[in-house]
N, C-alpha and C positions, 0 to 999 in steps of 0.2 A: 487448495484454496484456503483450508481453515486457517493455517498457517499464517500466511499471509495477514486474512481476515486481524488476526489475533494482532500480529504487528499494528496493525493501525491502527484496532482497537487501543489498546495502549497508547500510543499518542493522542491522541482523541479523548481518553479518560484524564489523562494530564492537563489537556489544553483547557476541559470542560472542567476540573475537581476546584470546586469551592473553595474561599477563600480558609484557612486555619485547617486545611487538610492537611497529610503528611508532606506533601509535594512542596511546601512551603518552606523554608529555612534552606533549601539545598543550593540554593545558589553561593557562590562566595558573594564578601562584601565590596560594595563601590571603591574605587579609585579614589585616592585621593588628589589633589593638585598637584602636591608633588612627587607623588607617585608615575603622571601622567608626563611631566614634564621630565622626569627621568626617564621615561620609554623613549622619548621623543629623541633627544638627544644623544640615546644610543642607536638610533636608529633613523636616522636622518635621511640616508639614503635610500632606505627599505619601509617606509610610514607603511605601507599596505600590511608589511609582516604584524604589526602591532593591533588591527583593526581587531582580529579575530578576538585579542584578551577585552580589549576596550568594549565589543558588543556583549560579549559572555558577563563581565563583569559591570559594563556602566561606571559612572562617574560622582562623588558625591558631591558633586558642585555646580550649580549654574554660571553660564557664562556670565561676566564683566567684561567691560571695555580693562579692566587692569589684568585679569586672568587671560582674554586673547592677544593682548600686546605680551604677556610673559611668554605664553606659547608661542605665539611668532618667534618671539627671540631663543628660543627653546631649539626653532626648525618648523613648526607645523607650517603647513601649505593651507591655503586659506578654505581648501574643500574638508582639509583633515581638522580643520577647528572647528566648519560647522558641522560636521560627526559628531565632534565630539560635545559641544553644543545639544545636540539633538540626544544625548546619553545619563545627559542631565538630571536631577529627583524631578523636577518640572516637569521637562518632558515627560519623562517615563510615564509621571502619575497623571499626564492628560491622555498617553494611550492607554494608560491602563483603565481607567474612566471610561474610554470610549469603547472598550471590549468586554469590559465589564458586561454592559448591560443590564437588564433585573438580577436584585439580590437576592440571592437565596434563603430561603429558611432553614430553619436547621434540619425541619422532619422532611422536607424535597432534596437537601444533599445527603442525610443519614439513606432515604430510601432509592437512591441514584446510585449510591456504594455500594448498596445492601445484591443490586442488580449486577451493579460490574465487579463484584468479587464472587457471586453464584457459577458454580461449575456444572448444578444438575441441568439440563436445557428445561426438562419438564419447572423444576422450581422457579428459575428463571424466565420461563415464558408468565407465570404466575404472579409475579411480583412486577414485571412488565406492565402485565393488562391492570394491578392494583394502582400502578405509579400513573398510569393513564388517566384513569378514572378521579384520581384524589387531584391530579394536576394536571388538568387537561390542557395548562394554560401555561404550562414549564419549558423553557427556551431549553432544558435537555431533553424535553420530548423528542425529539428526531431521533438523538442519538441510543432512547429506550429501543422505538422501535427499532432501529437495526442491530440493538442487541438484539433482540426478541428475534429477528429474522436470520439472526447467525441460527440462533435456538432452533429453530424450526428448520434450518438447512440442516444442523447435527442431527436430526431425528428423522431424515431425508425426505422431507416434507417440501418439493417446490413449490406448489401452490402457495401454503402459507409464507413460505418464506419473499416470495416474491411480493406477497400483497405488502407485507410489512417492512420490507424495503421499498416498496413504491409510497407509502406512509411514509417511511422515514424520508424520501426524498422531497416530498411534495411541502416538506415543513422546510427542508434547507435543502433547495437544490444543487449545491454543492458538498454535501455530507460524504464524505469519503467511504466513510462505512456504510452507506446507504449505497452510494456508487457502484463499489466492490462486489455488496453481494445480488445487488441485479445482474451488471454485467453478468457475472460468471453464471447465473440461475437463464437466461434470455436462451440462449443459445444451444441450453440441454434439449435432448431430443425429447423428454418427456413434456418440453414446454412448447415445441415444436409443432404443433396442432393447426387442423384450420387448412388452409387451400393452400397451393405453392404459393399466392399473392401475400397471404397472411405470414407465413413461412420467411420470404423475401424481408418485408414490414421491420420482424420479429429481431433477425438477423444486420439490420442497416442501424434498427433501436440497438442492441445491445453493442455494436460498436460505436457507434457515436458516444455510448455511457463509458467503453471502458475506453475511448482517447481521451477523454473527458478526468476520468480517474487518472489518467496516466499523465495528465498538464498537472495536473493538483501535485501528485508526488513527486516530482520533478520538480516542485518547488519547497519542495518540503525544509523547513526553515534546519539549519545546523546546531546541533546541542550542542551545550558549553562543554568544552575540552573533547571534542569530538574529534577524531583524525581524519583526515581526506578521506583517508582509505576506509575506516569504519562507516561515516556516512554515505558514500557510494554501497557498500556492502549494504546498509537500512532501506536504504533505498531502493536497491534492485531484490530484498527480498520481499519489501511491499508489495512490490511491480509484479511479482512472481507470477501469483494465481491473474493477473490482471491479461497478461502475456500470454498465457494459457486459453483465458478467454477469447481471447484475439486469433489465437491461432485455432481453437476450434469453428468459427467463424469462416475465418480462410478452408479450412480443411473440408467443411460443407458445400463453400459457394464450389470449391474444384470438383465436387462429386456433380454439381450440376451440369458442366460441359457436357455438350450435343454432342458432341464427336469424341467421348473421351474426358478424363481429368484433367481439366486447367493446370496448364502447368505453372503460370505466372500466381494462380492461389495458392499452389501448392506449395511453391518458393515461400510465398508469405509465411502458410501456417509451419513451413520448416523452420523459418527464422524467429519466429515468435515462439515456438514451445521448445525452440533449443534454448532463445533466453529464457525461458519459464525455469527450464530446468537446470541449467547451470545459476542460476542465482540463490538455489537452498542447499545445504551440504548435505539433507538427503532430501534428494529431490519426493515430489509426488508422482507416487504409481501411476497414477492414473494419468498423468501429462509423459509420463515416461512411454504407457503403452501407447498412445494416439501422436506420441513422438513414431514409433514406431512404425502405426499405420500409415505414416507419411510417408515416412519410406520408404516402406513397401510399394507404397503407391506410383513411388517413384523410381522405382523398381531399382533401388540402393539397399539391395540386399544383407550388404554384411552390415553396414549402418545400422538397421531394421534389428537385424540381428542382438547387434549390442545393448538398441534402446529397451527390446525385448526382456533382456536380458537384467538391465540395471531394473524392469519395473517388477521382476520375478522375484529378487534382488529387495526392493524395499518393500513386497506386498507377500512377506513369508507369513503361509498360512491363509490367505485371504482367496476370492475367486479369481483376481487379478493376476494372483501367482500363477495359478493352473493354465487360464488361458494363454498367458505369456509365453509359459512353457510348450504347449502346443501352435501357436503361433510358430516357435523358433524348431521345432520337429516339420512344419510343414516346407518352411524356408531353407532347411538343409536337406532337406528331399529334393527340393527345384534345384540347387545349386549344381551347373556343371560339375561332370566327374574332373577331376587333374588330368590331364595328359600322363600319360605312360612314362616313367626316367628312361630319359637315352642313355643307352648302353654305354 
């Protein structure tokens, strides 16, 4: 899940970094008139091919009644003029206005940077509770605490980590990194406490949070000069640890069946931490080995086998290894002998 966590941290520190940060000059510049009315006209038949340069870069002109009659005559289609309209310094700078929000000072962005470039968790948690206290009143308060609640996940701290994620939510209940690190904290067995009612509760909460997480990335806007293929790839490694969530969820409600493992959960948590896993190039052990238990479960032996295998595989050195290894000693014990070669 850190993994993950860390992706969307990154975006999140972008989306959030004050204004005269590094983040600033990287865009190229506006379009001009005639810049745009050259796309067009190469492209007459294909306007959609060209939207992608038009959003990345914008336009430096507001529309006129002279500037939309030249694009028309250019080729634009009247949906492709007001785009382009809507691309305009005007525009932009009334959405930029309205996203803005409060200004920053300089000593609440200097100490919001100071948090999301800390790699010690213990530091980090420190400069957190400092940033709280001086600004109790800072529109990136949310996104402290869920730094701080990453911190407290790296130091395998549930409890705090969960408070400080329900913090960071309860400021913007759509906080993606707030999102992220409940789900995936909800449905640990050490969170798991309390009567089967509360149990049940715990587990319906932490899915609701990570479908919830999982509508936000799915929308996650495309970076300039971005390829198809690279932002599906950003995409499904966001989703990663989210998937994982989801499928530990499924994986517990099948150990509930009265007569046995749910098999229709158990489809689920298959499907969900097979996407978990295939969306990192190296996957998490720890999603690798409860890939595994799945199919064990499902008594898909050689399957088990290999998830085993890949989680021995990324957890060299760790207690994950050892386990995994004897996991996969107990599973070739069970395995039918071969039949005898005919002669």
């Amino acid at each position: 899940m850190a993994g993950a966590v860390a992706v969307a941290m990154a975006g999140a520190a972008l989306a959030a970094a004050p204004q005269g940060s590094a983040v600033a000059g990287l865009a190229q510049t506006p379009l001009t008139e005639k810049e745009v009315i050259t796309l067009i006209k190469h492209n007459k038949k294909h306007l959609s091919q060209i939207m992608p340069t038009l959003n990345a870069r914008g336009v430096d002109f507001d529309m006129t009644p002279v500037i939309q009659k030249a694009l028309h005559k250019a080729g634009a289609t009247p949906e492709a003029i007001t785009a382009i309209e809507n691309l305009g310094p005007s525009a932009r700078a009334a959405r930029a206005h309205q996203a803005a929000g409060p200004t920053l000072s300089p000593a609440e962005s200097q100490a919001f940077q100071a948090i999301e470039h800390e790699s010690d968790p213990d530091q980090q948690i420190q400069l957190a509770n400092t940033f709280a206290t001086q600004f109790p009143k800072s529109p990136l308060l949310t996104f402290v605490y869920a730094f701080e609640a990453n911190a407290y996940q790296e130091k395998n701290d549930p409890d705090n980590t969960l408070k400080y994620g329900e913090m960071s939510l309860k400021l913007k209940p759509d906080n993606l990194l707030g999102l992220m690190i409940v789900g995936s904290i909800l449905p640990e067995p050490q969170e798991l406490q309390g009567t089967d009612v509360d149990k049940v509760k715990k587990r319906y909460e932490a899915e609701k949070v990570d479908q919830q997480a999982l509508q936000i990335i799915h929308q996650l806007p495309k970076q300039p000069n971005e390829t198809d293929v690279a932002y599906a790839k950003r995409k499904a490694a966001v989703a990663s640890g989210v998937y994982a969530a989801l499928g530990l969820v499924h994986f517990q409600r099948a150990e509930m069946g009265l007569t046995g493992p749910d098999p229709q959960e158990l489809a689920k948590a298959e499907k969900d931490y097979t996407t978990a896993v295939a969306a990192e190039p190296t996957p998490n052990p720890a999603d690798c080995y409860r890939l595994a238990e799945v199919y064990a479960t499902e008594g898909k032996t050689r399957q088990a086998i290999d998830a085993y295998s890949k989680a021995a595989a990324a957890a060299q050195g760790s207690p994950i290894q050892a386990m995994a290894q004897q996991q996969i000693k107990q599973l070739e014990a069970q395995k039918p002998a071969s039949p005898p070669a005919k002669p």
